[in-house]
Every structure is written in C-alpha cells, then in structure tokens.
PDB file of N, CA, C, O and CB in Angstrom:
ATOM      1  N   UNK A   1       0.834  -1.182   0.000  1.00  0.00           N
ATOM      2  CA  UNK A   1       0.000   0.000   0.000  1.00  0.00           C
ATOM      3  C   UNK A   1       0.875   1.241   0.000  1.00  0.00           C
ATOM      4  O   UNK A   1       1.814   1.239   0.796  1.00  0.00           O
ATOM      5  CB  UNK A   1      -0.947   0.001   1.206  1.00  0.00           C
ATOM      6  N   UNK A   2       0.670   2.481  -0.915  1.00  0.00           N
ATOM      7  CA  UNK A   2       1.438   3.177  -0.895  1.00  0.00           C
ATOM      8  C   UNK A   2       0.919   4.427   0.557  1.00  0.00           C
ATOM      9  O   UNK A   2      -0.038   4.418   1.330  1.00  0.00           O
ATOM     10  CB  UNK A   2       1.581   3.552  -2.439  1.00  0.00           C
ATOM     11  N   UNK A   3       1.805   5.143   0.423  1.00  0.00           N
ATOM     12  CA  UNK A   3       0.977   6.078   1.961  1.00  0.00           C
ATOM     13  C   UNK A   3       0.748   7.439   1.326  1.00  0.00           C
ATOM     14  O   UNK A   3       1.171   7.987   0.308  1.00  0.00           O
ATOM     15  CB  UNK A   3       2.196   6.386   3.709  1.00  0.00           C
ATOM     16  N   UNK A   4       0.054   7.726   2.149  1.00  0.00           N
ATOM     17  CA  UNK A   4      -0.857   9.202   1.357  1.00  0.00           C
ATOM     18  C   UNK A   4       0.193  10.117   1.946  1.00  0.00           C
ATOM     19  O   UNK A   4       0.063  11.242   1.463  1.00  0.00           O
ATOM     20  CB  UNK A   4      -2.871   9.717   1.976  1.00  0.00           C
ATOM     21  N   UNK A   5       1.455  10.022   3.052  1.00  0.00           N
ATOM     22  CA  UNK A   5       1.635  10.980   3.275  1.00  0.00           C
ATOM     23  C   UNK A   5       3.484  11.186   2.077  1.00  0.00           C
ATOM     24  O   UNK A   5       3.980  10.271   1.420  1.00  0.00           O
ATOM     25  CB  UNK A   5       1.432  11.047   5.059  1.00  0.00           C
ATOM     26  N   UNK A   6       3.906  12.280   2.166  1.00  0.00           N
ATOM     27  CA  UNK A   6       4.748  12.265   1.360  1.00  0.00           C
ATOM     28  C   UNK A   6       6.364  12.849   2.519  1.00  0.00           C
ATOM     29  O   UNK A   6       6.402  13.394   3.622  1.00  0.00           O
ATOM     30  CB  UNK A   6       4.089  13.267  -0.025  1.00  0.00           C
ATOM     31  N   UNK A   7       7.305  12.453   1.704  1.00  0.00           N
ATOM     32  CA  UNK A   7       9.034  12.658   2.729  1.00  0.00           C
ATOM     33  C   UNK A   7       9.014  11.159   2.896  1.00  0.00           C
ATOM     34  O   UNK A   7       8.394  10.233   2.373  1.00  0.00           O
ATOM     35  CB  UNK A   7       9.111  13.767   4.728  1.00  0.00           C
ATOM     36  N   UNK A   8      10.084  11.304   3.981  1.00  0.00           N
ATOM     37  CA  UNK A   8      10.754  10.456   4.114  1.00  0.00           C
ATOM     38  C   UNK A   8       9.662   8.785   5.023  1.00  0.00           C
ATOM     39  O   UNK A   8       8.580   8.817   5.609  1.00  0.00           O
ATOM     40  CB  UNK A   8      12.045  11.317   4.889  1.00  0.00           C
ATOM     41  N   UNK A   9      10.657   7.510   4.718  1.00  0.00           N
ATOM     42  CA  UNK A   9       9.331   6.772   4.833  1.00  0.00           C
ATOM     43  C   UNK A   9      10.051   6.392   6.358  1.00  0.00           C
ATOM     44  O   UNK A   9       9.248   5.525   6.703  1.00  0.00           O
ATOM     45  CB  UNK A   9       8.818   5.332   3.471  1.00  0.00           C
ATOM     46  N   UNK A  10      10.881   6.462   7.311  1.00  0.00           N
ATOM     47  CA  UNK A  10      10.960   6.471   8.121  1.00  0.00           C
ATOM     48  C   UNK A  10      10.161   7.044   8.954  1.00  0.00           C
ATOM     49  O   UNK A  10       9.809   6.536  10.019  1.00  0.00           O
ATOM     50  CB  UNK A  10      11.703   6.581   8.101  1.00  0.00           C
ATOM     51  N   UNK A  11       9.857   8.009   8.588  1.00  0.00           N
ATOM     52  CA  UNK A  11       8.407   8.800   9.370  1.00  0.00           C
ATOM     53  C   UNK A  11       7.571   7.958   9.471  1.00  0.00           C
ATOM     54  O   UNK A  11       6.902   8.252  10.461  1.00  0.00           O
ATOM     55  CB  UNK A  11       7.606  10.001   8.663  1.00  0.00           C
ATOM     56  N   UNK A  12       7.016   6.608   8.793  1.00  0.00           N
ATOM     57  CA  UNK A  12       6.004   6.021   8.964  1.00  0.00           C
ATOM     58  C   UNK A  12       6.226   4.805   9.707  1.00  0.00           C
ATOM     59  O   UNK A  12       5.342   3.951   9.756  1.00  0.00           O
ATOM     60  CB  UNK A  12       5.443   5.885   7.867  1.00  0.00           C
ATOM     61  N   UNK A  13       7.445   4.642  10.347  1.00  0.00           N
ATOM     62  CA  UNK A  13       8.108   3.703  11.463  1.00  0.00           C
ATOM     63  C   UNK A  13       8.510   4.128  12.334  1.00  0.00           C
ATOM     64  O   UNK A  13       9.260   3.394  12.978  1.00  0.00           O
ATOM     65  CB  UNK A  13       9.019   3.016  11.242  1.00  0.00           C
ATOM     66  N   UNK A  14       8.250   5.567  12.872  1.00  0.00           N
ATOM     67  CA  UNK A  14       8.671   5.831  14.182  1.00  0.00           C
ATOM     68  C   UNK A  14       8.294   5.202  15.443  1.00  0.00           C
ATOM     69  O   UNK A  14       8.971   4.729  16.356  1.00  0.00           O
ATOM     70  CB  UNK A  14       8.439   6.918  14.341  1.00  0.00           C
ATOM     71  N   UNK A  15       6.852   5.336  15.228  1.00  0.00           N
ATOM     72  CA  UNK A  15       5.949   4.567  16.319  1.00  0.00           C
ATOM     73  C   UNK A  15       6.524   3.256  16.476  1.00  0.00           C
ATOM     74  O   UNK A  15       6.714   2.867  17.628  1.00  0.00           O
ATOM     75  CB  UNK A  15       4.364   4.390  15.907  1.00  0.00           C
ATOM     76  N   UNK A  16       6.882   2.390  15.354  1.00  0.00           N
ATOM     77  CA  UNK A  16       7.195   0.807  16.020  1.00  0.00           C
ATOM     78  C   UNK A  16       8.272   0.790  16.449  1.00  0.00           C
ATOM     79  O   UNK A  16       8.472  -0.072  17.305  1.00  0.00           O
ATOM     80  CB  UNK A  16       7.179  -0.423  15.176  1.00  0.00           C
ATOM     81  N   UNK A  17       9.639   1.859  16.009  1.00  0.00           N
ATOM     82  CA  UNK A  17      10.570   1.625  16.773  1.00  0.00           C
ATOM     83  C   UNK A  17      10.728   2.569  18.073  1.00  0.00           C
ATOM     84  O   UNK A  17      11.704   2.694  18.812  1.00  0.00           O
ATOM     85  CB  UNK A  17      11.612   1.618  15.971  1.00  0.00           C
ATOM     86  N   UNK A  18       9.621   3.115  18.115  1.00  0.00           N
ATOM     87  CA  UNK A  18       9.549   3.835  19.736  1.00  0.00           C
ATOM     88  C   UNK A  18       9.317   2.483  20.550  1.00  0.00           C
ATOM     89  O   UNK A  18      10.151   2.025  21.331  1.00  0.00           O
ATOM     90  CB  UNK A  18       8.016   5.159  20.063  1.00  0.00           C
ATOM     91  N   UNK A  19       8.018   1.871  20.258  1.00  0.00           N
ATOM     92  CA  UNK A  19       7.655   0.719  21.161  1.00  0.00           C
ATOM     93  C   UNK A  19       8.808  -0.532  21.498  1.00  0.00           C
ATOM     94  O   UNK A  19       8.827  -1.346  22.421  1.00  0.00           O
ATOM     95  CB  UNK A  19       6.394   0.063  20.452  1.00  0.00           C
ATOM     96  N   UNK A  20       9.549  -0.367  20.596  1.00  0.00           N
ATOM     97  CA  UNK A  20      11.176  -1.567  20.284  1.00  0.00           C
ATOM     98  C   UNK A  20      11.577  -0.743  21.911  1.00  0.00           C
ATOM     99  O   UNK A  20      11.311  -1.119  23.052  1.00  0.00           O
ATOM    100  CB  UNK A  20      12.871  -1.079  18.165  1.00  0.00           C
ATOM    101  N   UNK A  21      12.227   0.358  21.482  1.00  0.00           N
ATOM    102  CA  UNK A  21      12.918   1.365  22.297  1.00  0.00           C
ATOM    103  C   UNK A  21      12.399   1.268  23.475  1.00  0.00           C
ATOM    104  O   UNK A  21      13.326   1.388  24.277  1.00  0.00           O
ATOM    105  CB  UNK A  21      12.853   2.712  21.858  1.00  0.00           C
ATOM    106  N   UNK A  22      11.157   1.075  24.159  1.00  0.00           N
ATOM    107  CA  UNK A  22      10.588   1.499  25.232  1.00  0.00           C
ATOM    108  C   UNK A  22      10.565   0.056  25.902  1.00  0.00           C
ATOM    109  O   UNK A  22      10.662  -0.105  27.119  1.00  0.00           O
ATOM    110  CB  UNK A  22       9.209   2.313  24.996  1.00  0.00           C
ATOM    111  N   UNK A  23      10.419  -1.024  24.941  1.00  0.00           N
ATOM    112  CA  UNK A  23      10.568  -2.485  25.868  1.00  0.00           C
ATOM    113  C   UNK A  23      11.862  -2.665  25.889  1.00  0.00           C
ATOM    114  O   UNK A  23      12.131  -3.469  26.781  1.00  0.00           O
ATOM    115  CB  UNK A  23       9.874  -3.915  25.297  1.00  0.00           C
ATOM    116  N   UNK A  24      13.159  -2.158  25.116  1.00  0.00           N
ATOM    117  CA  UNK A  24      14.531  -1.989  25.796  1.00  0.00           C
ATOM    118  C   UNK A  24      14.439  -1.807  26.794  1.00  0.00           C
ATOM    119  O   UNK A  24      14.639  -2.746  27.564  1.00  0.00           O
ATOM    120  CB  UNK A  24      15.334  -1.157  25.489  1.00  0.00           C
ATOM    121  N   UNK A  25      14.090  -0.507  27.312  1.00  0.00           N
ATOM    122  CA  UNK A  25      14.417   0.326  28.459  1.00  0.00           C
ATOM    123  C   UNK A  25      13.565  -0.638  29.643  1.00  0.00           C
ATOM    124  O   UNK A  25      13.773  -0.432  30.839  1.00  0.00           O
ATOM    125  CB  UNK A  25      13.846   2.115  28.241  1.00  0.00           C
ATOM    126  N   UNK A  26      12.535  -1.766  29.157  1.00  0.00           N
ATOM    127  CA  UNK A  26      12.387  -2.643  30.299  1.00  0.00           C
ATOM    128  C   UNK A  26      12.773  -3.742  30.361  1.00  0.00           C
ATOM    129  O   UNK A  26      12.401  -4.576  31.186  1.00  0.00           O
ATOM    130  CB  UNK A  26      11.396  -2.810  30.622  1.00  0.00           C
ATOM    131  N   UNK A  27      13.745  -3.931  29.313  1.00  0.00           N
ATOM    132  CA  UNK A  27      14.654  -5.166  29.621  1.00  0.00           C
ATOM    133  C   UNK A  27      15.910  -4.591  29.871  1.00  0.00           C
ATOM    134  O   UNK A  27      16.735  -5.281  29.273  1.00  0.00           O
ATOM    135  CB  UNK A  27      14.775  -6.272  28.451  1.00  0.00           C
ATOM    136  N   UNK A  28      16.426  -3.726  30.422  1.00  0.00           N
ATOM    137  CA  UNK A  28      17.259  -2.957  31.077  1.00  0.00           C
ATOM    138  C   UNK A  28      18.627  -2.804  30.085  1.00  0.00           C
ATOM    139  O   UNK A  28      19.759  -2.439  30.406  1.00  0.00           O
ATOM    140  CB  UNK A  28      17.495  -3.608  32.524  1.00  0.00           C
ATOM    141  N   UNK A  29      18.084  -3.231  28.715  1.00  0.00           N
ATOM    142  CA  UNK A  29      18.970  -2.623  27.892  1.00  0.00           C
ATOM    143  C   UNK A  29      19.572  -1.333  27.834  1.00  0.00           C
ATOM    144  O   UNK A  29      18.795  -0.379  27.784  1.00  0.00           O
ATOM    145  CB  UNK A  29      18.550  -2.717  27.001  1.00  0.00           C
ATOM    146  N   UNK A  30      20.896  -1.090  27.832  1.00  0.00           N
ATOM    147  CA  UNK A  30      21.503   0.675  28.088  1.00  0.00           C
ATOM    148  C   UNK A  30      20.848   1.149  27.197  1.00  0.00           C
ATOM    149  O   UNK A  30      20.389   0.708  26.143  1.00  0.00           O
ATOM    150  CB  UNK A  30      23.189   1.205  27.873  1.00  0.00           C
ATOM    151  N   UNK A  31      20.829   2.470  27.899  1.00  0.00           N
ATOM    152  CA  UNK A  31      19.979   3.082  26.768  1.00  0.00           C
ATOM    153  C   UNK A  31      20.618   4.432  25.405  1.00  0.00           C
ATOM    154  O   UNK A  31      20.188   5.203  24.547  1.00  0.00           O
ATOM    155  CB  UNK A  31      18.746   3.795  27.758  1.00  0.00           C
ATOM    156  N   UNK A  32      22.183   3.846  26.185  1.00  0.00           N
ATOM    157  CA  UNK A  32      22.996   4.284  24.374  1.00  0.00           C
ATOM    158  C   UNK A  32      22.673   3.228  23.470  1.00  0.00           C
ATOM    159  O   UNK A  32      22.308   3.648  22.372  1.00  0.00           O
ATOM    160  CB  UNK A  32      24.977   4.336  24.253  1.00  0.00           C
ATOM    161  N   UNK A  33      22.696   1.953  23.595  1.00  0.00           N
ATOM    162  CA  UNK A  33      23.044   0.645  23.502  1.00  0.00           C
ATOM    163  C   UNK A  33      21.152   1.396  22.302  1.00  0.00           C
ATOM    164  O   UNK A  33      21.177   1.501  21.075  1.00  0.00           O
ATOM    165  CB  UNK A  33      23.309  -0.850  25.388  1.00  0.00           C
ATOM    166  N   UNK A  34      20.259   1.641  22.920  1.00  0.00           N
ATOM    167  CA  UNK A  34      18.853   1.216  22.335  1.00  0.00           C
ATOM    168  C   UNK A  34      18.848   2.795  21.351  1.00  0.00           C
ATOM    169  O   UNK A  34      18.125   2.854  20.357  1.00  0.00           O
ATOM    170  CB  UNK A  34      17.276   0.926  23.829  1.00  0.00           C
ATOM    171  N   UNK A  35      19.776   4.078  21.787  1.00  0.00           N
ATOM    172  CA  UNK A  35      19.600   5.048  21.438  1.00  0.00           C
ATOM    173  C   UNK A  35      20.365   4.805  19.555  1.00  0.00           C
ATOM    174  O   UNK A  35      19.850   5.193  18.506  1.00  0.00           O
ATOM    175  CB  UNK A  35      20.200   6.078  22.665  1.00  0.00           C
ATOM    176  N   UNK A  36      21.449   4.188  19.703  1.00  0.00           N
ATOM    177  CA  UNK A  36      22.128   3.244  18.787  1.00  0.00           C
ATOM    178  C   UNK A  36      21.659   2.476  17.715  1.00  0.00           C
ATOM    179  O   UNK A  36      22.092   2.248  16.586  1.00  0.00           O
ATOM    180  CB  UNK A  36      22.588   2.449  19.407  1.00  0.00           C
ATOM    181  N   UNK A  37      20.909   2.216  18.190  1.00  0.00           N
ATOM    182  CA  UNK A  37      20.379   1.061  17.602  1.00  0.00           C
ATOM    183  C   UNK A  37      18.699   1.592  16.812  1.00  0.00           C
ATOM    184  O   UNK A  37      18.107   1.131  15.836  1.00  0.00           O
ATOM    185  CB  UNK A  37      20.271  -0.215  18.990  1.00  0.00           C
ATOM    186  N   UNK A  38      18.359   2.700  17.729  1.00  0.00           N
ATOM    187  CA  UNK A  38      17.178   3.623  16.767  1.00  0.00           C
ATOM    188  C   UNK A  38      17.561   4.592  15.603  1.00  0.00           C
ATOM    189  O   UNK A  38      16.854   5.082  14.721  1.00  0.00           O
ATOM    190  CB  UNK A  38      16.385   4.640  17.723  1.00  0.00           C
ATOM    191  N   UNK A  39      18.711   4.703  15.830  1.00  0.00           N
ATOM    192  CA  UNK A  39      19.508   5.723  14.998  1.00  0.00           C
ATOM    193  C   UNK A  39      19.978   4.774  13.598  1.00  0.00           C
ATOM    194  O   UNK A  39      19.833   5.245  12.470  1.00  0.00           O
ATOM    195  CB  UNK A  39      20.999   6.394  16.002  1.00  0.00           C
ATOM    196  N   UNK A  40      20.436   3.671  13.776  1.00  0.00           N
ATOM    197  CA  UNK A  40      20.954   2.704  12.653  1.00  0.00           C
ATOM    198  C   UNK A  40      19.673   2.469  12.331  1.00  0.00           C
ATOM    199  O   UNK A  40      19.566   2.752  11.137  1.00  0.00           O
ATOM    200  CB  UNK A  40      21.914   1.346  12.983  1.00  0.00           C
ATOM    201  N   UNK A  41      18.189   1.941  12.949  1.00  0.00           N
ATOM    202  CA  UNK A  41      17.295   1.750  11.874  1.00  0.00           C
ATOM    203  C   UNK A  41      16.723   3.101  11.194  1.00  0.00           C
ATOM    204  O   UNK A  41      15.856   2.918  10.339  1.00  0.00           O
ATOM    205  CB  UNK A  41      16.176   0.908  12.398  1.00  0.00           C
ATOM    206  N   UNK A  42      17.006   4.101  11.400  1.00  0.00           N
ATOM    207  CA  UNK A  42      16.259   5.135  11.113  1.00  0.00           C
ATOM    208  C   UNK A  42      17.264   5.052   9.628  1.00  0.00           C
ATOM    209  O   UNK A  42      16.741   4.665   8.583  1.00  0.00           O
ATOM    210  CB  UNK A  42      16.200   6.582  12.323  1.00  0.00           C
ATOM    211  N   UNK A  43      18.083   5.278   9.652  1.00  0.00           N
ATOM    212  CA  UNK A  43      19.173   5.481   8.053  1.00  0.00           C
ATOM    213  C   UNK A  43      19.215   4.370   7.840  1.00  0.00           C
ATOM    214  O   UNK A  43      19.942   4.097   6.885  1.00  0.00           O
ATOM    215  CB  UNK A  43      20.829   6.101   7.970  1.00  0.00           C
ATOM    216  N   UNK A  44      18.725   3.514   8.332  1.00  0.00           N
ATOM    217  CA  UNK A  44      18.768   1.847   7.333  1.00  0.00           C
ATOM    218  C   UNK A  44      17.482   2.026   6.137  1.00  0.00           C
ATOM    219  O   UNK A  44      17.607   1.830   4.928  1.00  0.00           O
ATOM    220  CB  UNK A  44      18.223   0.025   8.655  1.00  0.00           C
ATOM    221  N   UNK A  45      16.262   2.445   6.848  1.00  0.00           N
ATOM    222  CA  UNK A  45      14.995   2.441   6.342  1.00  0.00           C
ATOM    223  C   UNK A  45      15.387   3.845   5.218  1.00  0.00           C
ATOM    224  O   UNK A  45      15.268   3.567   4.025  1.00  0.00           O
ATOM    225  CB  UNK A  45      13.647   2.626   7.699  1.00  0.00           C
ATOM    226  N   UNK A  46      15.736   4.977   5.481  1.00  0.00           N
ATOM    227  CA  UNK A  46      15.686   5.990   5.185  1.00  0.00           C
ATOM    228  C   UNK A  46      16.734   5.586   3.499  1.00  0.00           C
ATOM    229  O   UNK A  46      16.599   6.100   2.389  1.00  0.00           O
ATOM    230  CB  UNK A  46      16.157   7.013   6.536  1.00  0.00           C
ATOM    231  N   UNK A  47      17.581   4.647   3.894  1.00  0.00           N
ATOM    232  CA  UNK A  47      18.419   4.541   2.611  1.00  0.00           C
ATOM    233  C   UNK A  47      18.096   3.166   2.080  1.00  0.00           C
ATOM    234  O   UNK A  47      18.733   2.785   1.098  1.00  0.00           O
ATOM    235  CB  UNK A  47      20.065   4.723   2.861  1.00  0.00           C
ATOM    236  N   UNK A  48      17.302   2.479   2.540  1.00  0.00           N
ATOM    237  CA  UNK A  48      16.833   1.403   1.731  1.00  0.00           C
ATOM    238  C   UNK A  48      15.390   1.770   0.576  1.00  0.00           C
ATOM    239  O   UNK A  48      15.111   1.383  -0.558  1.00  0.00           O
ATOM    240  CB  UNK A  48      16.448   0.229   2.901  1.00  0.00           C
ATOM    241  N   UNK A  49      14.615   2.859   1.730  1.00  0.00           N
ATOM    242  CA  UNK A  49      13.376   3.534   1.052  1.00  0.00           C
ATOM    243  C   UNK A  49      13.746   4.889   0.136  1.00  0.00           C
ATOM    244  O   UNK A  49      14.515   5.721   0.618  1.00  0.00           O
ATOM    245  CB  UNK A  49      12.296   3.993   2.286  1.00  0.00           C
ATOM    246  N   UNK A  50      13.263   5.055  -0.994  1.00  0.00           N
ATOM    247  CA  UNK A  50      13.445   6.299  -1.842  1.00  0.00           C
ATOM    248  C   UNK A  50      12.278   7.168  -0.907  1.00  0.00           C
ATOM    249  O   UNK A  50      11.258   6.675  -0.424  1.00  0.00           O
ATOM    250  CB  UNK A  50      13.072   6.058  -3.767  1.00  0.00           C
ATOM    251  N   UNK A  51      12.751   8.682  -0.787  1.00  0.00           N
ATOM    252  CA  UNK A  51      11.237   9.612  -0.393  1.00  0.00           C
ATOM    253  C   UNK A  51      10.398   9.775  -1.261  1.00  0.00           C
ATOM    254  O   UNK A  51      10.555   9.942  -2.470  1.00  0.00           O
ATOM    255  CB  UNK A  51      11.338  11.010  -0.011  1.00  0.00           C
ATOM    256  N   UNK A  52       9.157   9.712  -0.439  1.00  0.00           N
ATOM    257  CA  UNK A  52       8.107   9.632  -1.462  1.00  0.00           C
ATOM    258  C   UNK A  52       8.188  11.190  -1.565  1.00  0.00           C
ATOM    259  O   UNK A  52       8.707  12.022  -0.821  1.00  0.00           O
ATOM    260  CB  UNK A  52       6.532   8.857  -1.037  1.00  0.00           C
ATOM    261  N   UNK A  53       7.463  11.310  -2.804  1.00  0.00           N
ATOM    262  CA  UNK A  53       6.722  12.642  -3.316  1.00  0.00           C
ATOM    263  C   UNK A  53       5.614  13.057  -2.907  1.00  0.00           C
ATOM    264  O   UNK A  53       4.611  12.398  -3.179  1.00  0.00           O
ATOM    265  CB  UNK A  53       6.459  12.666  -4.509  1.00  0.00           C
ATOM    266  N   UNK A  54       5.507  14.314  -2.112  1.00  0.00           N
ATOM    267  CA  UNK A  54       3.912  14.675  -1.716  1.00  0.00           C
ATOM    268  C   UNK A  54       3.056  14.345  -2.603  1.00  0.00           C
ATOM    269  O   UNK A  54       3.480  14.111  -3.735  1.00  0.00           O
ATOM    270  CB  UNK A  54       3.580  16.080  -1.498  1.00  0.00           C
ATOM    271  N   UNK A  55       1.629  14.239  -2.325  1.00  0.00           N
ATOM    272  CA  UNK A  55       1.023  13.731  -3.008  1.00  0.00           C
ATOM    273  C   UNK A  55      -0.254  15.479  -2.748  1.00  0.00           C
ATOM    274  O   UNK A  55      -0.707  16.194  -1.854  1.00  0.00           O
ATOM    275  CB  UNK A  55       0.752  11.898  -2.540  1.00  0.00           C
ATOM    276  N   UNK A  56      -0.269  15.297  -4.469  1.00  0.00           N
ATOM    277  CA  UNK A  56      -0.599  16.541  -4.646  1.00  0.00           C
ATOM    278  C   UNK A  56      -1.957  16.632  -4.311  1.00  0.00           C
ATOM    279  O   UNK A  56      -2.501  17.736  -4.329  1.00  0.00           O
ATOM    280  CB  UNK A  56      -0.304  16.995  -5.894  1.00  0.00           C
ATOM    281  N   UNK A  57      -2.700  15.424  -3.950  1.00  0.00           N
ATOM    282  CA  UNK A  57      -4.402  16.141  -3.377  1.00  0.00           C
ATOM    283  C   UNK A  57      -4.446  16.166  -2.450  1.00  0.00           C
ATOM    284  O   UNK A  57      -5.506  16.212  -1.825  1.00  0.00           O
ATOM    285  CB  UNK A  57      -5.724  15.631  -3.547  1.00  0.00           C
ATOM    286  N   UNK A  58      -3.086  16.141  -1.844  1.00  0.00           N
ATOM    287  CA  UNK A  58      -3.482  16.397  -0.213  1.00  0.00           C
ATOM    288  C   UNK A  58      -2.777  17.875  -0.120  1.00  0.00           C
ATOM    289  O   UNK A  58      -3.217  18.748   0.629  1.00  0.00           O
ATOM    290  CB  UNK A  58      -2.697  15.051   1.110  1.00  0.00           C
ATOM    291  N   UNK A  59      -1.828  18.027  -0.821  1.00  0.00           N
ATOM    292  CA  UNK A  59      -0.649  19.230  -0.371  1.00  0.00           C
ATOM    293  C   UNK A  59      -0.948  20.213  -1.433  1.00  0.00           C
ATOM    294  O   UNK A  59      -0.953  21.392  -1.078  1.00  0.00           O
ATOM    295  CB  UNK A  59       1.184  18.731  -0.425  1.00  0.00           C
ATOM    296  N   UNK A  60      -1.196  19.946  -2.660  1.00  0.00           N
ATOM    297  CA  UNK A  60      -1.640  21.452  -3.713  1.00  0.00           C
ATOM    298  C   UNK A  60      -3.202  21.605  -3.312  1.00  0.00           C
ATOM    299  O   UNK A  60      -3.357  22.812  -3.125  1.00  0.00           O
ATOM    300  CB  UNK A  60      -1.493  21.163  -5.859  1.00  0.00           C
ATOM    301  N   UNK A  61      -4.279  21.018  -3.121  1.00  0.00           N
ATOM    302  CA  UNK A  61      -5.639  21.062  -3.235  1.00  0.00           C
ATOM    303  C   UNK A  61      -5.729  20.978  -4.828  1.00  0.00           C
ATOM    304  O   UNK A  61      -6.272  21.921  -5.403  1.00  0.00           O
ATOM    305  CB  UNK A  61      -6.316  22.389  -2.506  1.00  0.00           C
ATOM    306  N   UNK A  62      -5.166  19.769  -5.677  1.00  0.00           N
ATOM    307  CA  UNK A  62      -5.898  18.953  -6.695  1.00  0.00           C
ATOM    308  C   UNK A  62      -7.342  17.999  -5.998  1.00  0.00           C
ATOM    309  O   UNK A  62      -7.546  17.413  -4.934  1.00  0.00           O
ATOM    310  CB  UNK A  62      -4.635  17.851  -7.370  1.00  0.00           C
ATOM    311  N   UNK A  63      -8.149  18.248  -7.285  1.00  0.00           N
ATOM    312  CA  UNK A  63      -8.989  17.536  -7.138  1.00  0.00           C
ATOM    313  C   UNK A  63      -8.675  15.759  -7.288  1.00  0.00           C
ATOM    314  O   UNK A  63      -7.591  15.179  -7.254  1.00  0.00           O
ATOM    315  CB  UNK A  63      -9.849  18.139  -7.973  1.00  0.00           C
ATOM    316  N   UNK A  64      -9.570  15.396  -7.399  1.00  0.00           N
ATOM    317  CA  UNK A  64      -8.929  13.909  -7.001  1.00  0.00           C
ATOM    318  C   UNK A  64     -10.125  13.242  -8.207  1.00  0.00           C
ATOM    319  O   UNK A  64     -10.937  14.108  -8.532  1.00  0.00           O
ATOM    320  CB  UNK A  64      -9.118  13.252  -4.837  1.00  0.00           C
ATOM    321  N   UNK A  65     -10.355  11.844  -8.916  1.00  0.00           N
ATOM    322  CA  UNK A  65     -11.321  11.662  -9.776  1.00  0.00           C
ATOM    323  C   UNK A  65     -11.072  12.327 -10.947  1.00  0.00           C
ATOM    324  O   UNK A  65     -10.003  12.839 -11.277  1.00  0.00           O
ATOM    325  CB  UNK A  65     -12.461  11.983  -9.285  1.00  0.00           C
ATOM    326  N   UNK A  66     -12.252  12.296 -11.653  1.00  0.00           N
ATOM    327  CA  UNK A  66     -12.107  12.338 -13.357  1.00  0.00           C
ATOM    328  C   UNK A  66     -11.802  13.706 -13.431  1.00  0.00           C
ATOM    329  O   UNK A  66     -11.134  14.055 -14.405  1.00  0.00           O
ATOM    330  CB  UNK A  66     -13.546  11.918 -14.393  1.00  0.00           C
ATOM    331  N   UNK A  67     -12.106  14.465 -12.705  1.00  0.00           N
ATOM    332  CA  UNK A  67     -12.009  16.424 -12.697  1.00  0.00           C
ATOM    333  C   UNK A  67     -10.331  16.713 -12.548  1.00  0.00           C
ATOM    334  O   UNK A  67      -9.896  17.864 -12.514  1.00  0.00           O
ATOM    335  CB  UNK A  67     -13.030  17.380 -10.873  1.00  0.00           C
ATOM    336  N   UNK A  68      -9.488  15.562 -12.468  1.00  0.00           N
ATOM    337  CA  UNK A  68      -8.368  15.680 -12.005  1.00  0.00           C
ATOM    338  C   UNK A  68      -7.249  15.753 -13.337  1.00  0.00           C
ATOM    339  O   UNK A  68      -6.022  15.646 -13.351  1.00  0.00           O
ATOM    340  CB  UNK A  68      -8.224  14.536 -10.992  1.00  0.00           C
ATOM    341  N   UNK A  69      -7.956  15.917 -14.117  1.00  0.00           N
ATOM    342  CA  UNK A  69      -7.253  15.736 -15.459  1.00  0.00           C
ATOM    343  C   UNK A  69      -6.658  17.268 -16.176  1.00  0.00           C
ATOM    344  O   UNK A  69      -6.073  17.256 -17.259  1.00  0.00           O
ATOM    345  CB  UNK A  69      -8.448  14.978 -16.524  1.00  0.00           C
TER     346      UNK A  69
END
C-alpha cells in the first residue's frame, strides 16, 4: 500500500521503533546501547526507502477523480 503521506518513509516507522525502544528500556537494555540502535534503523529504512513525493491532493488542493485531469 502506498501512503498518502509524502518525505521520508521512516516517518512512517517511528511509532514501532519507539515501542522496540521502550521495551529496551524494560529489559534494562543501556539506553545508548537502544539510542544506537534507533539511529541505525532510522538510516537503514531511510536509505533502503526512496522519499516519497507529496502527493498533490493532499498538499496542492488537486482535485482527485475524473475532474483531475
């Protein structure tokens, strides 16, 4: 599924690697050790994923449908 929102697609994995990050910190993983390790997936995703392109019916106000032509 592509995502309606547009930039970078790490933005759309923050949330799961917050929740990674936060059950570190209760398995008493250091928390350079987890700070590390959010930072390597963030430029893993960020350089494995191309940025998407805004998508112009949300960010110009194009119409969307056959009027969109």
């Amino acid at each position: 599924a592509e995502a309606a929102v547009g930039g970078l697609f790490s933005a759309q994995m923050v949330i799961p690697l917050v929740h990674s990050y936060i059950l570190g910190v209760y398995l008493d993983i250091p928390i350079a050790t987890l700070e590390n390790e959010f930072t390597n997936a963030i430029t893993a995703i960020d350089h494995r994923a191309p940025s998407l392109p805004c998508d112009p019916h949300y960010f110009d106000n194009k119409p969307v449908g056959r009027h969109s032509r």
